[in-house]
C-alpha positions as CSV (number, residue, x, y, z in Angstrom):
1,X,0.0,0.0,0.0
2,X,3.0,2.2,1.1
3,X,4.9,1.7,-2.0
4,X,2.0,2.2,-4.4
5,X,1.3,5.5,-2.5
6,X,4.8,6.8,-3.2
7,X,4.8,5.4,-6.9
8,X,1.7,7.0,-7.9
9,X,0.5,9.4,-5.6
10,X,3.5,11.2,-4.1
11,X,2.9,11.1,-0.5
12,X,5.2,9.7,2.1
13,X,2.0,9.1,4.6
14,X,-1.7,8.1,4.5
15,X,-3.9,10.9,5.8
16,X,-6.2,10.0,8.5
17,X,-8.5,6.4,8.2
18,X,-6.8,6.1,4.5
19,X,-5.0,3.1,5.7
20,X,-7.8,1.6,7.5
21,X,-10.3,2.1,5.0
22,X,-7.4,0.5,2.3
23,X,-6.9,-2.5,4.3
24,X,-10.9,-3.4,4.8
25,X,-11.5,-3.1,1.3
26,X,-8.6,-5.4,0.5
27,X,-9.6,-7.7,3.2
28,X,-13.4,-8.4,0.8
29,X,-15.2,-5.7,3.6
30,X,-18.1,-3.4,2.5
31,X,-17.3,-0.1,3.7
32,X,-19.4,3.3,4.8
33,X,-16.9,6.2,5.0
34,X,-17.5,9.6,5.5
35,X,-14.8,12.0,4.7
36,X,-14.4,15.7,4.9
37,X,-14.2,17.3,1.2
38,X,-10.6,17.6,0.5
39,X,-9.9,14.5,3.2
40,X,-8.7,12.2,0.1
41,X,-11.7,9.9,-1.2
42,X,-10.3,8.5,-4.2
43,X,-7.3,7.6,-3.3
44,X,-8.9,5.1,-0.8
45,X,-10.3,3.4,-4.2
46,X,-7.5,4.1,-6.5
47,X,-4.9,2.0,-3.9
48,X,-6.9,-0.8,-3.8
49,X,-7.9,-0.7,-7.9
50,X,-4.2,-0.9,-8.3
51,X,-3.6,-4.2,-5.8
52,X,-6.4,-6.1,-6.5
53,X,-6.6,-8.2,-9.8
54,X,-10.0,-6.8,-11.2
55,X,-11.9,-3.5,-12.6
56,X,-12.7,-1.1,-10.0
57,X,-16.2,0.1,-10.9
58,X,-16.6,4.1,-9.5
59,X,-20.4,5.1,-9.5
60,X,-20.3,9.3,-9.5
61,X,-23.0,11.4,-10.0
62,X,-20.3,13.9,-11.6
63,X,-20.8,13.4,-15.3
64,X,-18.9,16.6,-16.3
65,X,-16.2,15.9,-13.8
66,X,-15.6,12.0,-15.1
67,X,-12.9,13.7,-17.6
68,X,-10.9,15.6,-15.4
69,X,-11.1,12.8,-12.6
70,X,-10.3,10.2,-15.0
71,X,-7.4,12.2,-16.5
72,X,-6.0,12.6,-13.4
73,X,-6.1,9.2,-12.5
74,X,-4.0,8.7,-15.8
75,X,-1.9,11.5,-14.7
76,X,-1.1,9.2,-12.0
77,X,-0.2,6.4,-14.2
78,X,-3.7,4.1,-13.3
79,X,-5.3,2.8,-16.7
80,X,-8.9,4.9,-16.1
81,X,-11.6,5.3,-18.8
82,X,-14.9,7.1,-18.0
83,X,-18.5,5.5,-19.4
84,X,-21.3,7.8,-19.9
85,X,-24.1,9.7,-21.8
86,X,-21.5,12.3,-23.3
87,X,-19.2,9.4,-24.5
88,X,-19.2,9.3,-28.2
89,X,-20.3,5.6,-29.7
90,X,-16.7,4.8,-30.5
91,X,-15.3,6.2,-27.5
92,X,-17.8,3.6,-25.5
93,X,-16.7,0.6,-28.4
94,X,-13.3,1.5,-27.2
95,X,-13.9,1.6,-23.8
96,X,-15.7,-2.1,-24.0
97,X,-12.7,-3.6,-25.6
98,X,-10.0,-2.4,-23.4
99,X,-12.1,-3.9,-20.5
100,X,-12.0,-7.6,-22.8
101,X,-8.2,-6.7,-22.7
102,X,-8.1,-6.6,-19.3
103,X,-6.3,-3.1,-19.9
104,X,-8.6,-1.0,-17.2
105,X,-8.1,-0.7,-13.6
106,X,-10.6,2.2,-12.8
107,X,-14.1,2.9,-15.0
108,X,-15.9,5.6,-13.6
109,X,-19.8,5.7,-14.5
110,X,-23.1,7.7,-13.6
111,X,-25.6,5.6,-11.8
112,X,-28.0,6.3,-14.6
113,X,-25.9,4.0,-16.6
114,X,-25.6,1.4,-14.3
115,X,-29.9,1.5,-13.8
116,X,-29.4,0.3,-17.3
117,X,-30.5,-4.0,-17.4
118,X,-28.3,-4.4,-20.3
119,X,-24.9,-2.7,-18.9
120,X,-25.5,-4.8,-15.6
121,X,-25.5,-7.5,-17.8
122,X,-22.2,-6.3,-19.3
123,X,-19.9,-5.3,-16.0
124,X,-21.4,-9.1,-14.5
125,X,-19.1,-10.7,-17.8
126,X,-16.1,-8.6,-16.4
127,X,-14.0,-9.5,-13.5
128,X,-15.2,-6.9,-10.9
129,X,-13.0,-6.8,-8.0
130,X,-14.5,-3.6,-6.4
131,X,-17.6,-0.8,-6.6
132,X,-16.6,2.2,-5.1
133,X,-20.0,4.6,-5.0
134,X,-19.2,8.4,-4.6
135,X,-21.5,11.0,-3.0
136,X,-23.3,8.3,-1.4
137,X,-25.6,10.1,0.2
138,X,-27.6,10.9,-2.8
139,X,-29.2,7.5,-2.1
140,X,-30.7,8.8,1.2
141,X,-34.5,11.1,0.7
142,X,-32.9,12.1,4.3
143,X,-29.6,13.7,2.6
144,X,-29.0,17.2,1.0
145,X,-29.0,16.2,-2.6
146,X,-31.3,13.0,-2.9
147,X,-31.0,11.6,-6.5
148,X,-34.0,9.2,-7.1
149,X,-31.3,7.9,-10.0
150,X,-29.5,6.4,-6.9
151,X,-32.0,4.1,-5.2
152,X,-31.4,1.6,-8.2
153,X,-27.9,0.8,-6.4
154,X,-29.8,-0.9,-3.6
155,X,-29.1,-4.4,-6.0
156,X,-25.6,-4.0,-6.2
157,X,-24.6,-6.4,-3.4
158,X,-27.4,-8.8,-5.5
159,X,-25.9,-8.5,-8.4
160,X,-22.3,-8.9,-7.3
161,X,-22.5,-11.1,-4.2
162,X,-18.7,-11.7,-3.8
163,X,-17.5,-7.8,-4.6
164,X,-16.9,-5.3,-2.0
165,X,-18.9,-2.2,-1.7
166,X,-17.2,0.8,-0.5
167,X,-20.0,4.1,-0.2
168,X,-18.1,7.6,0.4
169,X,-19.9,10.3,1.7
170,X,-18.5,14.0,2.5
171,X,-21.6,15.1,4.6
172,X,-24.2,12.6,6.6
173,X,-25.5,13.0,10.0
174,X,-26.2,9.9,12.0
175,X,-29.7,9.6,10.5
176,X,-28.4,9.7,7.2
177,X,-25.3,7.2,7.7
178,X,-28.1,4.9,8.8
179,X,-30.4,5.4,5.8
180,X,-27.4,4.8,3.3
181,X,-26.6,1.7,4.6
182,X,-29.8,0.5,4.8
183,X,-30.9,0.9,1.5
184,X,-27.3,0.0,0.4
185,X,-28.0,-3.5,2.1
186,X,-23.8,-3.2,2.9
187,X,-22.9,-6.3,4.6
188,X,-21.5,-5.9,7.9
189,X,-19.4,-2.6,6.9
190,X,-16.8,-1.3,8.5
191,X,-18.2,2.1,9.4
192,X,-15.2,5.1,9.4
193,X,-16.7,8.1,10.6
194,X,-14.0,10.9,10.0
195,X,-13.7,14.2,11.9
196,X,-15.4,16.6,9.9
197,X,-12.9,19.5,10.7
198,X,-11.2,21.3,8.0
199,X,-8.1,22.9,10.1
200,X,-7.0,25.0,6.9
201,X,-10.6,26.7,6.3
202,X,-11.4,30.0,7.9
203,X,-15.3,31.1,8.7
204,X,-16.6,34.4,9.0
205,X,-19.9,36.0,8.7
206,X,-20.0,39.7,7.6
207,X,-22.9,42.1,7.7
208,X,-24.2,42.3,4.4
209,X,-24.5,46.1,3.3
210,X,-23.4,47.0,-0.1
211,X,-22.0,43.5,-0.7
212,X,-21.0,44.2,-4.3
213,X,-18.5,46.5,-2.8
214,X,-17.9,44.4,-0.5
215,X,-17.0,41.2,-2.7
216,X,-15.0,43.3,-4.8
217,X,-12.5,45.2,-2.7
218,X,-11.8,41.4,-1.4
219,X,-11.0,40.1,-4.5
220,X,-9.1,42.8,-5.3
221,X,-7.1,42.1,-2.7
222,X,-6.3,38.4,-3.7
223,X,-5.6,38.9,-6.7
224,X,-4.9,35.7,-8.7
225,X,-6.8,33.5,-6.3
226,X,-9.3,31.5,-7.4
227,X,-13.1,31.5,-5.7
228,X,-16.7,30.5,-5.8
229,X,-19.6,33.0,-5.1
230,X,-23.1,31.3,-4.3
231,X,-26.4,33.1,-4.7
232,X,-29.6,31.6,-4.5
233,X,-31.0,33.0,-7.8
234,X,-30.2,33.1,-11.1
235,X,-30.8,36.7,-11.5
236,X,-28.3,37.4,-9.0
237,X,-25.7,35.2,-10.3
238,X,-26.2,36.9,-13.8
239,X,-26.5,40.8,-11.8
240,X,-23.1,39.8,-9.7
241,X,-21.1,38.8,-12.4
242,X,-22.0,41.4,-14.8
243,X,-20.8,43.7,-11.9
244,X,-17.7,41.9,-11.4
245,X,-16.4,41.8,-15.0
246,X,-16.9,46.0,-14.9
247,X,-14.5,46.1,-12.2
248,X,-12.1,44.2,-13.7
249,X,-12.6,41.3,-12.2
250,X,-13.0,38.2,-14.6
251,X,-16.0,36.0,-13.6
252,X,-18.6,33.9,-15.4
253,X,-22.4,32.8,-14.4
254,X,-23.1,29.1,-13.7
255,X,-26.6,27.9,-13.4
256,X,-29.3,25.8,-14.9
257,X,-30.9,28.4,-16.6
258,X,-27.8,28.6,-18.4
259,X,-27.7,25.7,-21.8
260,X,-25.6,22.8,-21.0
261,X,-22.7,23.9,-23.8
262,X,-22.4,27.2,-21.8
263,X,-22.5,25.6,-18.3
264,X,-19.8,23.2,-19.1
265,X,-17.4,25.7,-20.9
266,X,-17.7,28.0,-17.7
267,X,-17.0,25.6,-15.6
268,X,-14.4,24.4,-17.7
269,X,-12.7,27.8,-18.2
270,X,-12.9,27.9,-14.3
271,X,-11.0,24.9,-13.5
272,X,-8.6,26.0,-15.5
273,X,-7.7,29.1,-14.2
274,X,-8.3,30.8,-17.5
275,X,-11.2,33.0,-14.6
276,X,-10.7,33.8,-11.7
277,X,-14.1,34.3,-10.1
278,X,-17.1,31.7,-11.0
279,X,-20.1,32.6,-9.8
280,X,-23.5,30.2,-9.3
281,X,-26.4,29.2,-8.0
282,X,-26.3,25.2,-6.1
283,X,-26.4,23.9,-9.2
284,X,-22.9,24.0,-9.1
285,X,-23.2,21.7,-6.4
286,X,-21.1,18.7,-6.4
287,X,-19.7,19.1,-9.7
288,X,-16.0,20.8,-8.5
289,X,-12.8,19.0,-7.9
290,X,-10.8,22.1,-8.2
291,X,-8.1,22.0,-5.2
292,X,-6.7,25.8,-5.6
293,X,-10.4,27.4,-4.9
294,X,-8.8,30.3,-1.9
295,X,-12.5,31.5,-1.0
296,X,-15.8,30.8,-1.2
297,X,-18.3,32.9,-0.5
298,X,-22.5,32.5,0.3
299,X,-24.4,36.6,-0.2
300,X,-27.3,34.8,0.2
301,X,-28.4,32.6,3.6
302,X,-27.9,29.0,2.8
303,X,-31.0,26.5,3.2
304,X,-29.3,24.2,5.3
305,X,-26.2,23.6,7.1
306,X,-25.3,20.0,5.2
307,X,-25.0,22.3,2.1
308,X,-22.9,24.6,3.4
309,X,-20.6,22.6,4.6
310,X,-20.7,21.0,1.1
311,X,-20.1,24.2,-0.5
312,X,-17.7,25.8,1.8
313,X,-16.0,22.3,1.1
314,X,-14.9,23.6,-2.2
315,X,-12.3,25.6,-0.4
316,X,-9.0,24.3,0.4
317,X,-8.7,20.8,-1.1
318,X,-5.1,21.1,-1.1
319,X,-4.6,22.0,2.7
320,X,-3.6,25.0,1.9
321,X,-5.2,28.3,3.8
322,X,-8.5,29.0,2.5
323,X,-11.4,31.4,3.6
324,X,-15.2,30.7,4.1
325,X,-17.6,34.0,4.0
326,X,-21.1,34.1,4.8
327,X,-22.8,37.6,3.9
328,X,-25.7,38.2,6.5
329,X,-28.0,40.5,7.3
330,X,-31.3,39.7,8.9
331,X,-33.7,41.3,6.7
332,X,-32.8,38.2,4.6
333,X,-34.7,35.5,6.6
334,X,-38.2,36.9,5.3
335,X,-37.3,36.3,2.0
336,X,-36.5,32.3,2.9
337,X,-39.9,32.7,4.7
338,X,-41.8,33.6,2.0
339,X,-40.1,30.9,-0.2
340,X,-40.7,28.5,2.6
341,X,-44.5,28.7,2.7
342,X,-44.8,28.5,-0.8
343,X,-43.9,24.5,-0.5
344,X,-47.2,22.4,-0.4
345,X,-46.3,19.8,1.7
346,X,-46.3,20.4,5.0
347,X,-43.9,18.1,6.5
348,X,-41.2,19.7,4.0
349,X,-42.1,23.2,5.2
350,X,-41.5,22.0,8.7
351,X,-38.1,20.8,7.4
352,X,-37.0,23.6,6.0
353,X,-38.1,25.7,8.9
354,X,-35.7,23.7,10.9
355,X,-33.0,23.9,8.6
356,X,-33.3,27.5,8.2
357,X,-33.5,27.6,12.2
358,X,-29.8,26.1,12.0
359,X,-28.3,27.8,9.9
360,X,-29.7,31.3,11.7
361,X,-27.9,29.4,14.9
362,X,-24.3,29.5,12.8
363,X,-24.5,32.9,11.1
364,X,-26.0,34.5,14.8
365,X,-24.0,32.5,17.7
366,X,-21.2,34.1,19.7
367,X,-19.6,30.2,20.0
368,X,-16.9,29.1,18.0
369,X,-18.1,29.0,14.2
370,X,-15.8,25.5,14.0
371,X,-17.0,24.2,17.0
372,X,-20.6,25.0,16.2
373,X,-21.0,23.4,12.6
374,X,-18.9,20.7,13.6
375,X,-22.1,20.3,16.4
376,X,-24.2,19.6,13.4
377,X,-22.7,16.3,12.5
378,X,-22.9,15.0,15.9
379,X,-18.8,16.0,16.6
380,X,-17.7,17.5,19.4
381,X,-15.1,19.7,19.1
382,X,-12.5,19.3,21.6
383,X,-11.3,23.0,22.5
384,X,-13.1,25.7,23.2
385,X,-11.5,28.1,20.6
386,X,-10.3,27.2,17.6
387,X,-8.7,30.1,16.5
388,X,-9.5,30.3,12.7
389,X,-12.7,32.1,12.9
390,X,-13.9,35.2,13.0
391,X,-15.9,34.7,16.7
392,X,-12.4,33.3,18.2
393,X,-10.5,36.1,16.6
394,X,-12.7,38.6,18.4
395,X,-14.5,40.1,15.2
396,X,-17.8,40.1,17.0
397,X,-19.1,42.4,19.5
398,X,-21.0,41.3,22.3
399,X,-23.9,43.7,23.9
400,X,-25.4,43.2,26.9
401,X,-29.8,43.1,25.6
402,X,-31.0,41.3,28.8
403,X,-33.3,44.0,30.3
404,X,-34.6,44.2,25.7
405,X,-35.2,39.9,26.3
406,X,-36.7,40.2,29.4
407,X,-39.1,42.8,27.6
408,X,-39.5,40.1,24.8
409,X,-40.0,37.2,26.8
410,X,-42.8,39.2,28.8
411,X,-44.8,40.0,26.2
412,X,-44.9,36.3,25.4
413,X,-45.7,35.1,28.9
414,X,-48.4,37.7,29.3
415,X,-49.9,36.7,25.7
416,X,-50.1,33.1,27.0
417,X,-47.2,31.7,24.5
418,X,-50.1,32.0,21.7
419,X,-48.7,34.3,19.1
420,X,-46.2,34.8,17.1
421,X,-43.2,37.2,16.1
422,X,-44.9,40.1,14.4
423,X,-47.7,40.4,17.2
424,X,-45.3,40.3,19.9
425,X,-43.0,43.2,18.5
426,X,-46.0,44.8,17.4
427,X,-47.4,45.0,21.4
428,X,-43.9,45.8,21.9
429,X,-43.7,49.3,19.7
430,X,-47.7,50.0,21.1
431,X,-49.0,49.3,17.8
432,X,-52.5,49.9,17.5
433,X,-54.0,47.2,14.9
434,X,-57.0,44.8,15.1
435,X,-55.8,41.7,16.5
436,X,-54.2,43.6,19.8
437,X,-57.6,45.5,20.0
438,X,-59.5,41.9,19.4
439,X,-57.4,40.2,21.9
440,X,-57.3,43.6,24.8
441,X,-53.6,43.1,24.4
442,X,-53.4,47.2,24.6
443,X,-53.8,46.4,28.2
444,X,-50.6,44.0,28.9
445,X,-48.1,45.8,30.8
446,X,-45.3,45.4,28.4
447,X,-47.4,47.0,25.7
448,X,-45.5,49.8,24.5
449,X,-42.8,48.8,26.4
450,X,-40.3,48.9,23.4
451,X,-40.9,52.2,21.5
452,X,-37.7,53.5,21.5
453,X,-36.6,51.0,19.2
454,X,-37.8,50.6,15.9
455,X,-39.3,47.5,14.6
456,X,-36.3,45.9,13.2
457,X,-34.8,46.1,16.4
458,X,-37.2,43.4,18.2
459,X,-37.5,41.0,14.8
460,X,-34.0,40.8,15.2
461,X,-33.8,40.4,18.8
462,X,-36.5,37.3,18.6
463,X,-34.3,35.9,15.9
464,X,-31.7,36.1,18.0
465,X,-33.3,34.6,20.9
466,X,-34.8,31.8,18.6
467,X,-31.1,31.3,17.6
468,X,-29.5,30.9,20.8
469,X,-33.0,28.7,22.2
470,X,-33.8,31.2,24.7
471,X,-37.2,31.2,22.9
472,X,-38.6,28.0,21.1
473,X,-41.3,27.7,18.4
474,X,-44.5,25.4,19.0
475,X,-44.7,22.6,17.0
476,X,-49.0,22.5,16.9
477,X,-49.4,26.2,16.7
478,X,-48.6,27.7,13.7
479,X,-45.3,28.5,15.2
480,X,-46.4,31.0,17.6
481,X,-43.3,31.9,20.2
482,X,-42.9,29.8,23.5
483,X,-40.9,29.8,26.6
484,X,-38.2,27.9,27.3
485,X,-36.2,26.6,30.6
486,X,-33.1,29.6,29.6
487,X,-36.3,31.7,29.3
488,X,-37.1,32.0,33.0
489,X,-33.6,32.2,33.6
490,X,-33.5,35.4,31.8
491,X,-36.3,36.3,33.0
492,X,-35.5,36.1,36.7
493,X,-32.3,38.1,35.9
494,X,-30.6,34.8,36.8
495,X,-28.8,34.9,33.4
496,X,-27.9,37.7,31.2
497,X,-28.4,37.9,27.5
498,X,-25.8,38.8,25.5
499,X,-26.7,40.4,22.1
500,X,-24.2,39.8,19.0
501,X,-23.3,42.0,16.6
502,X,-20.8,41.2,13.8
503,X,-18.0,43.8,13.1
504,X,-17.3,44.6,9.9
505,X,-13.6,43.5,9.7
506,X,-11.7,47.4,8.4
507,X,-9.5,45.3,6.3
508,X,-9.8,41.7,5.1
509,X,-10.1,38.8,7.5
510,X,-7.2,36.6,5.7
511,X,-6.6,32.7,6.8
512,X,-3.3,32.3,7.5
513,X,-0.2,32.6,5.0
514,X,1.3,29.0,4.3
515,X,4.4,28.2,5.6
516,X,5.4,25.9,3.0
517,X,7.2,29.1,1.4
518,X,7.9,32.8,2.9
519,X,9.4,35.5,1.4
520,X,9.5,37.7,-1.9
521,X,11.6,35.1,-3.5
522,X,9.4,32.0,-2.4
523,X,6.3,33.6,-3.8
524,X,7.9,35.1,-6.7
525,X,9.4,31.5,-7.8
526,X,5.7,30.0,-6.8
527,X,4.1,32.8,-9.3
528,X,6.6,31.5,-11.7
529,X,5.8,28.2,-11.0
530,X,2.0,28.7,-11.5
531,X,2.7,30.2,-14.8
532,X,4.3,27.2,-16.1
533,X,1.9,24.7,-14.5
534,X,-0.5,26.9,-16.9
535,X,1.1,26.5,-19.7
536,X,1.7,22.5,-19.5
537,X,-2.2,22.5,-18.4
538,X,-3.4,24.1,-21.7
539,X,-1.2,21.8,-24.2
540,X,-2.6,19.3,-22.4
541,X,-6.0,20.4,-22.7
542,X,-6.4,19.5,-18.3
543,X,-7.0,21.8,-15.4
544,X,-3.6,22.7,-13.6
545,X,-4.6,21.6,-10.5
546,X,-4.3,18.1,-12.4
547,X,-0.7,18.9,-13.1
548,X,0.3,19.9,-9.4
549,X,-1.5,21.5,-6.9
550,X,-0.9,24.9,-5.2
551,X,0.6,22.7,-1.9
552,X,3.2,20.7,-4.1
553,X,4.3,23.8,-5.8
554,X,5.1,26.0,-2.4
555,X,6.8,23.1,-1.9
556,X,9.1,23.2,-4.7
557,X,9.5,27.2,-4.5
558,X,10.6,26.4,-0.7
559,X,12.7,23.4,-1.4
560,X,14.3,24.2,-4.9
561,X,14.7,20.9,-5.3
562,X,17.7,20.6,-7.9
563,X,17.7,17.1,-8.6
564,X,15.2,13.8,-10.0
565,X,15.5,12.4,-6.6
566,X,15.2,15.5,-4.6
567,X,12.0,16.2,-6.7
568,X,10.8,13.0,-6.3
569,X,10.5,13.8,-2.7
570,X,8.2,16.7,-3.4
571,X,4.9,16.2,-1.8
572,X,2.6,15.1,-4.4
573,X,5.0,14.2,-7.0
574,X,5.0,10.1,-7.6
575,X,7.4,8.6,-10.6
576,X,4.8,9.3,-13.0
577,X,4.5,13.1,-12.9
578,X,8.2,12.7,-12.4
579,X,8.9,11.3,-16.1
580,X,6.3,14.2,-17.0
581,X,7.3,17.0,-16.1
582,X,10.5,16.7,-13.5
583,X,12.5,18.3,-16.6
584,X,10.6,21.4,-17.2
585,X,9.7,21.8,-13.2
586,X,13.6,21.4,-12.4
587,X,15.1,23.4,-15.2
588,X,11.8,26.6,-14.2
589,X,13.4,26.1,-10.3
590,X,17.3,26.2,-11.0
591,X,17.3,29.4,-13.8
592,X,14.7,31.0,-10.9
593,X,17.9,30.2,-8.4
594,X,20.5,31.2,-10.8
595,X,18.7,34.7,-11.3
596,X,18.7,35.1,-7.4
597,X,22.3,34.4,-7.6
């Protein structure tokens, strides 16, 4: 396993549950593994395609990433091929005979193909040694994405009784880890249930005022760095991109309003650095393997904390420092309400209610923003500051509001826990409308009791106080505001309530600088280095990332290695890419030296 690592992959050292994961599937196990984006997946299928005497078969959702994952896996030196709808007919003859010849390791194909009777038929002729299933939890109606496409994979272990199943998963809570294997029907699997913490990725949530502004004196100053922008609709992606490319910024649109030809040349442009800004709508989803993405940002609220971890996942597959921003203002949260009650079915309304009540918890908490998504998934994070975030940096203020709660909580006492938000502020500001005058609520004593504030104020406050479960929601009553046990605490003055507001950082918030290289010279020879990487990427027709990532090449500019072997011990460089490109990569490092000279 060790040596295969180093041969094709580069690395010295499994990452975390690699190893273990490696020697289940070898051993004939099913496996359920959930993995942090960026946490390295594939290689814990690639390994074992390579040691085993069969075809690996990888079922991926990620039709227009089949190319770029299957040329990587070439890059690597594993015999990969790709099978799917935008495979020309002699592309998929080819395909079929080079799995007769035996001359395949890896064959990466959508699930839609594999629902098809007459392809089962076809892999069940082939010596299948192992089916590795990607995104697995498309399969659960639980999970963020649910793909109905998927539920057809329920057979696999029927139809290839003696083959391993290995299901990866970036994001499932315990619920959904339970649905997946279930309708997987995975034989006793070894169950690997990775931390979910990305050390490298920084989270911050910014007041969202003129945001435009906002997103474009930060990329302006990170220039060169690649990021993703998500918005919720297509208008706005169109309306922020349009904006971008007049400041000079270049950007493209991605969403399913857009044709297929245009989505996959943006995207495609994108991953190959040839923009540095793509900006989309979820649609984008799953289908990024980009490792150099610096930031991602979300301008809108997202609908639920699964897909934000998803999406901030795009950040940082390389390890290297990479930033997270959520734009927030609380004005927003009408507009998701309003959305929200348009669903018809009830049950999903109450979903996204609590989704949305989650995600309000993240953007609104004065905890730890690590500690508090990682919460999510059922992980307890073991220190109390992680000291990547904006709340452990001290970028949010903290007013005291107990005597404004107590005011809050009153009025919903005194109303009998019967009504909800807009009543309550409107006793609050002494509003005179029917309902207060139907129900005598003139007369509470806390009516009135908050006119020096404006309306605004005491929306934000219950939010707030939702947020942090020092008010609850019933469940039976059209959501009209409750007491909870912190409630009376409050109330009594037995606990204070602390109010948070987020600072608008003066300058940017920036994740910390690598240390692989430091100085003028190390970044100069890194620029350099990410010139060339370019220029091999677009003969080749692959996204640089594919060639090296941003980690192995600070590496290089650092090191300066001047030798095959001392290349060779390059992070990310196996004998492969060495026979590729050491040449051009060593003669770029030792005329970079020779100028310094």
């Amino acid at each position: 396993m060790k040596a295969a690592l180093h041969k094709y992959f580069g690395y010295s050292s499994f990452r975390p549950n690699q190893q273990e994961i490696i020697e289940a599937i070898l051993a004939g196990r099913d496996v359920f593994a959930i993995m942090p984006t960026g946490g390295g997946k594939s290689l814990c299928y690639q390994i074992p395609s390579l040691l085993l005497p069969g075809i690996t078969i990888v079922i991926s959702p990620l039709i227009s990433l089949m190319k770029d994952q299957v040329d990587g896996a070439v890059d690597n030196g594993i015999p990969a091929a790709f099978f799917n709808s935008t495979s020309a007919q002699g592309e998929k003859r080819e395909v079929i005979a080079r799995l007769h010849q035996g001359d395949l390791k890896l064959l990466y194909i959508s699930p839609e193909r594999f629902n098809l009777p007459g392809f089962q038929r076809l892999l069940q002729s082939f010596n299948i040694s192992l089916i590795a299933i990607d995104e697995a939890h498309c399969i659960s109606e639980w999970g963020h994405d649910f793909r109905p496409d998927y539920l057809a994979l329920s057979s696999l272990v029927d139809l290839f009784p003696k083959v391993p199943v290995a299901a990866f998963t970036a994001t499932a809570t315990l619920k959904v880890q339970d649905d997946i294997t279930r309708r997987l029907k995975l034989r006793s699997p070894v169950h690997i249930r990775a931390s979910f913490n990305r050390p490298n990725l920084f989270y911050q949530v910014v007041p969202k005022d003129e945001y435009k502004r906002q997103i474009g004196s930060y990329i302006r100053e990170h220039p060169g760095q690649s990021g993703i922008i998500y918005r919720t609709t297509r208008k706005d992606v169109d309306s922020l991109s349009k904006y971008l490319n007049k400041q000079g910024i270049p950007s493209l649109p991605y969403h399913a309003g857009l044709a297929d030809r245009a989505r996959k040349k943006h995207q495609e442009a994108f991953n190959r650095d040839q923009v540095q800004v793509i900006v989309a709508t979820i649609a984008f989803g799953m289908g990024i393997d980009k490792s150099n993405v610096r930031f991602v940002m979300h301008v809108d609220i997202p609908k639920n904390m699964e897909g934000y971890y998803q999406e901030t996942g795009r950040a940082g597959r390389d390890g290297e420092p990479a930033e997270c921003i959520l734009y927030f203002r609380r004005s927003d949260i009408y507009k998701i309400h309003y959305f929200i009650r348009q669903m018809e079915d009830e049950k999903e309304q109450e979903r996204a209610y609590a989704n949305l009540e989650k995600v309000l918890h993240f953007a609104q908490s004065d905890e730890c923003r690590r500690k508090n998504l990682l919460a999510y998934f059922d992980e307890v994070y073991p220190q109390s500051k992680c000291g990547n975030c904006d709340v452990c940096n001290n970028d949010v203020t903290r007013t005291d509001a107990t005597v404004a709660a107590q005011k809050v909580l009153s009025a919903v006492q005194r109303t009998g826990n019967r009504f909800g938000a807009a009543h309550i502020v409107d006793i609050l500001v002494g509003a005179d409308t029917e309902k207060i005058r139907q129900f005598n609520h003139q007369s509470v004593k806390t009516y009135g009791a908050g006119k020096d504030q404006k309306k605004n104020y005491w929306r934000s406050l219950i939010d707030e106080l939702l947020a942090k479960k020092v008010l609850d929601k019933s469940a039976d009553n059209f959501g009209s505001l409750v007491l909870t046990e912190s409630s009376w605490a409050v109330l009594k003055g037995e606990e204070k309530f602390d109010s948070v507001t987020i600072s608008t950082p003066s300058v940017s918030v920036s994740a910390p600088v690598s240390s692989s290289a430091t100085g003028h010279s190390g970044e100069a020879l890194f620029q350099a280095l990410r010139n060339l990487r370019r220029e091999i990427a677009d003969k080749r027709g692959v996204p640089p990332y594919l060639i090296f990532s941003d980690k192995s090449l600070r590496e290089m500019a650092a090191k300066l290695p001047q030798t095959p072997l001392a290349f060779l011990s390059i992070t990310g460089v196996g004998e492969h890419k060495l026979k590729q490109y050491g040449n051009q990569f060593l003669e770029a490092i030792a005329g970079f030296k020779e100028n310094q000279e």
